[in-house]
Phi, psi and omega in degrees: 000343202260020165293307172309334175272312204305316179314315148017271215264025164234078215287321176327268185321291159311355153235013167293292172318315196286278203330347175236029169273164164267168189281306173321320188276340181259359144268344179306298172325318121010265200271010168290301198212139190287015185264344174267000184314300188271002147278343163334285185283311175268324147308336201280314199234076156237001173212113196254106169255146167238083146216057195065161194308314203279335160020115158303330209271321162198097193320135150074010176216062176265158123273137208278164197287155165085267209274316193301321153028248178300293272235305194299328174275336173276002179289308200274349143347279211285305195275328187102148143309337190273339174276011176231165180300014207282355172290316172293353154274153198229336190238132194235121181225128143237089167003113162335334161297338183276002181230057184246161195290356192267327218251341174304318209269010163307334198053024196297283182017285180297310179287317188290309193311305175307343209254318154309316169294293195313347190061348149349290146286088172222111187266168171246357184229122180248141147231139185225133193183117186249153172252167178278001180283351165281343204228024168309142196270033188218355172276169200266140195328314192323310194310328202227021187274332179295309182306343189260341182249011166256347187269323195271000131313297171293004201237017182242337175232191151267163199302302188322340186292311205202133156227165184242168177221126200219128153208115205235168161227029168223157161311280177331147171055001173290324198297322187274311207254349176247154181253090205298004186291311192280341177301136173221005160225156184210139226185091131224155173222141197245121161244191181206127028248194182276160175242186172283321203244354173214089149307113151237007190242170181228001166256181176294158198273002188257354203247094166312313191284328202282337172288322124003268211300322197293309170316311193308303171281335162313325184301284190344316170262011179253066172313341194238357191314144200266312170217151191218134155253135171236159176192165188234131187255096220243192139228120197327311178302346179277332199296150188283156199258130168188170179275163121009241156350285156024281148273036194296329192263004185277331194298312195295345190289318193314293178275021170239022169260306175340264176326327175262012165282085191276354193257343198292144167238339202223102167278098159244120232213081179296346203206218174221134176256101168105306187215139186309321189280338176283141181270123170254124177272129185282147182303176203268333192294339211287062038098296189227120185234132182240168159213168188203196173061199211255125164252152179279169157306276208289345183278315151347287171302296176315332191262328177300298185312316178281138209250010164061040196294122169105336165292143196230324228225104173219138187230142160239119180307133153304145196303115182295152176338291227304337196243002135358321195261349210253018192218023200302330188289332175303102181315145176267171152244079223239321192271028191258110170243141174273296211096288175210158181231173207250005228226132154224007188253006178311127152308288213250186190173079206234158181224131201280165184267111180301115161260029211196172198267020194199126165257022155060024206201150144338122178285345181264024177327303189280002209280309186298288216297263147028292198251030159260323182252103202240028145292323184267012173332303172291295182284316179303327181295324171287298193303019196215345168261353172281324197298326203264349160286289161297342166273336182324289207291332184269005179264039164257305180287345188286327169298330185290345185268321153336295156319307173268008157275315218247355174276346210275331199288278169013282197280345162299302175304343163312304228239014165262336161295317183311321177281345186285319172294294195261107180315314204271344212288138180290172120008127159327170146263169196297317190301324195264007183266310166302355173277323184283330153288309185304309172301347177260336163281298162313321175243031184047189171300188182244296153265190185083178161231183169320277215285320185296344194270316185303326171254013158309301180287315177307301196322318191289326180319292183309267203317333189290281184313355137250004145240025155278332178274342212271269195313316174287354149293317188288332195277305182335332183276306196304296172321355187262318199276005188263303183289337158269348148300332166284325149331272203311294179325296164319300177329297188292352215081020193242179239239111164220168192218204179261329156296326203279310173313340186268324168294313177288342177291322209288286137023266161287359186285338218260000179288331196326198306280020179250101197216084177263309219264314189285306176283003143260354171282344178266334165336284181317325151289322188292302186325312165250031120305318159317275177331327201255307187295316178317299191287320170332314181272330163289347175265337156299297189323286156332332167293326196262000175304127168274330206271301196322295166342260172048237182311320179288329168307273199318297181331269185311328185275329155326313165284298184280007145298305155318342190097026190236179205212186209189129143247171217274348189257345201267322150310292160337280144003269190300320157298343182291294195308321184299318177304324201278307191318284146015289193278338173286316169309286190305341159293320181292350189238008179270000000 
């Protein structure tokens, strides 16, 4: 015990200690010895997240969801505000979870607002992250009352007082829900295409120009921002297709919103903005710059030319899995040499590791970046021989799996002949199947390659599927011409079964590829189905008469009003004859 007291009483050292504890342990500790109680205690609330215990936004000092809550509002219940910590807090996170629909009607919202007007709660640090499907302009104030009562906070201090940190996936609406002065990191990914539920504009999702303009101004007005990140959560086929040129003054609105953020320190642009091809130059205050996602040859070129004044700090990302699958339309770039880059003050330097058989980037990147900036010898020279180990394996594992798809037709037929002869022969074992592929994978076919077997397989692929369509159309017909030969035959009486039907298809099947006398007998059928159907639908039509109707109503219910009666075929009968009568006047009369 008496370590603990002594830590006590060195307070430096003990909130060194506390700040990389979870709340749980830093409450168990709390209640060990009463002398750490108020370094504890003020640690315990010097950071209020509200997104579950595992919280990105700050690991281990989330509250926990649902009961922890509940537990948090009834504190201020029992005790008041003034009976809680809330003077120690300085860092306030609000969690994706606070604005989830399960969770309004808790009114935690309503309570931190009040608790924001009263000045009780005044953090000096906000981080706040949200989807746009929560915060829809058709959801209900509740939805969005912390925020509103956090902006009339902040719009109560000055920046050195309070800043916000924001990560989103909208544009929109920020201007209403934030005090844009005080955002100094902005973290957003938009995606496309839009949805009923993932809004991220407040233009239409087709105006490419009118999103340009919108991002441009909102920067504008992100005065003190520090860092700003973008990315896009997309599907490639989906994004709308345009030139450049297109939009050249929204782009230029665009890098002069940049260009004038003097406060930015931190770029990360994950993804190509807006168009593969726009370069955007970062302001000269920018220090650490990152980049990612699929870029052009010419945006390439444009990064080769600019000398980056003031990056210090750069990572260029590998192509992520997720948006791998999403790019096929895209050209690689495995024949793209810079040659030389303009950048000579880089510190740092990292390249991300290629998970995919194409690294979307200049094959000499890292080679320029290494002998312009030759600080960075040792660690780049290991990234830029891992990135190229990798990619050298997976396009290695990618031939080997080539192989044994297209090699596999080979060893079947191997080993489908062998069983044609011997009926009784048992099953290869694992052992003589790994012999027959490690020989055909290490030393190809005995004829042929890779590639001739691979468009072997595409070719045969093609005649099979068509002639899976070819054969299931012929049989199909014959069974259409078997089975109305069979109506009638039935019709007449005669003693037929389902082998006979069956035979008779197998029969006319078998006639195949010479089937002159079947394909003009299905002409000839088709043809007066045409004929037949026509006329068929004028007689429906004519049936469908309301006055015809009628009148045979008005006819019948008179005779049986007389007491006289009618049966259903002599009607029929009379209703026939009127129509075809109908229908000869009308020929006769064209």
């Amino acid at each position: 015990m008496a370590s603990l007291v002594g830590l006590s009483q060195a307070p430096e050292i003990l909130y060194l200690i506390l700040q990389y504890l979870r709340n749980n342990d830093i409450f168990s500790l709390l209640q060990t010895c009463k002398s750490l109680y108020p370094a504890c205690h003020r640690e315990l609330w010097s950071a209020l997240v509200f997104d579950g215990l595992e919280s990105g936004i700050y690991p281990g000092r989330g509250i926990k969801l649902d009961q922890g809550y509940l537990k948090f509002q009834d504190a201020i219940d029992t005790m008041g505000a003034d009976g809680l910590g809330f003077k120690y807090t300085w860092f306030l996170g609000l969690g994706p979870a606070m604005f989830e629909f399960r969770f309004r009607k808790l009114e935690l919202g309503r309570r931190l607002s009040d608790l924001f007007a009263s000045g009780k709660l005044a953090p000096r640090v906000a981080d706040v992250r949200f989807h746009c499907w929560d915060v829809l302009s058709e959801v209900k104030p509740e939805v969005v009352q912390v925020l509103h009562g956090l902006k009339k906070y902040s719009e109560t201090k000055a920046p050195e007082d309070f800043s916000v940190s924001l990560r989103t996936e909208i544009v929109r609406s920020l201007p209403h829900l934030f005090d844009l002065e005080k955002i100094t990191k902005y973290e957003v990914a938009v995606y496309y295409p839009q949805g009923s539920r993932k809004k991220c504009w407040s233009t239409e999702d087709g105006s490419t120009g009118g999103h340009i303009s919108e991002l441009g101004s909102l920067l504008t007005r992100m005065i003190n921002l520090k860092h700003f990140s973008w990315d896009m959560k997309v599907r490639i086929h989906r994004r709308n297709k345009f030139k450049q040129s297109d939009f050249l003054t929204e782009f230029e609105e665009l890098q002069a919103a940049f260009t004038n953020m003097q406060r930015l320190e931190s770029l990360a642009l994950l993804d190509y903005l807006f168009h593969p091809s726009f370069f955007l130059i970062p302001p000269s205050t920018v220090k650490k710059l990152e980049y990612g996602g699929y870029l052009s040859r010419l945006w390439w070129r444009r990064f080769a030319e600019y000398p980056f004044p003031g990056v210090e700090d750069m990572h260029i990302r590998a192509m992520e899995s997720s948006k791998l699958v999403q790019i096929p339309r895209f050209p690689n770039l495995d024949d793209l040499f810079l040659e030389d880059v303009a950048i000579t003050r880089l510190k740092n330097f990292t390249l991300g590791i290629c998970q995919g058989t194409n690294s979307y980037r200049p094959v000499d990147l890292g080679e320029c970046i290494l002998r312009k900036n030759t600080g960075l010898r040792q660690r780049v020279s290991t990234a830029i021989a891992k990135d190229q180990a990798h990619l050298l394996i997976n396009r290695a594992q990618l031939r080997i799996l080539q192989k044994i798809e297209n090699y596999k037709p080979i060893i079947v037929n191997d080993y489908t002949s062998q069983f044609m002869e011997d009926g009784t022969k048992e099953d290869p074992t694992s052992s003589q199947l790994t012999q027959d592929y490690l020989r055909i994978l290490i030393h190809g076919p005995e004829t042929g390659d890779l590639e001739s077997w691979k468009d072997g397989g595409e070719q045969a692929m093609d005649f099979a599927q068509y002639s899976q369509i070819e054969l299931h159309s012929g049989l199909y017909k014959c069974i259409d011409l078997v089975q109305r030969e069979y109506t009638s035959r039935l019709a007449n009486g005669e003693n037929l079964d389902q082998n006979s039907f069956t035979r008779a298809c197998v029969q006319m099947f078998s006639k195949w590829p010479n089937w002159e006398g079947v394909h003009s007998l299905t002409s000839a059928r088709a043809r007066a189905e045409t004929v037949v159907e026509g006329y068929a639908r004028r007689l429906i039509a004519n049936v469908s008469r309301t006055k015809d109707k009628s009148e045979l109503v008005e006819k019948y219910t008179e005779r049986f009003f007389e007491g006289g009666g009618a049966e259903v075929e002599s009607v029929t009968d009379e209703w026939v004859q009127k129509i075809v009568k109908r229908i000869e006047e009308e020929e006769e009369a064209k």
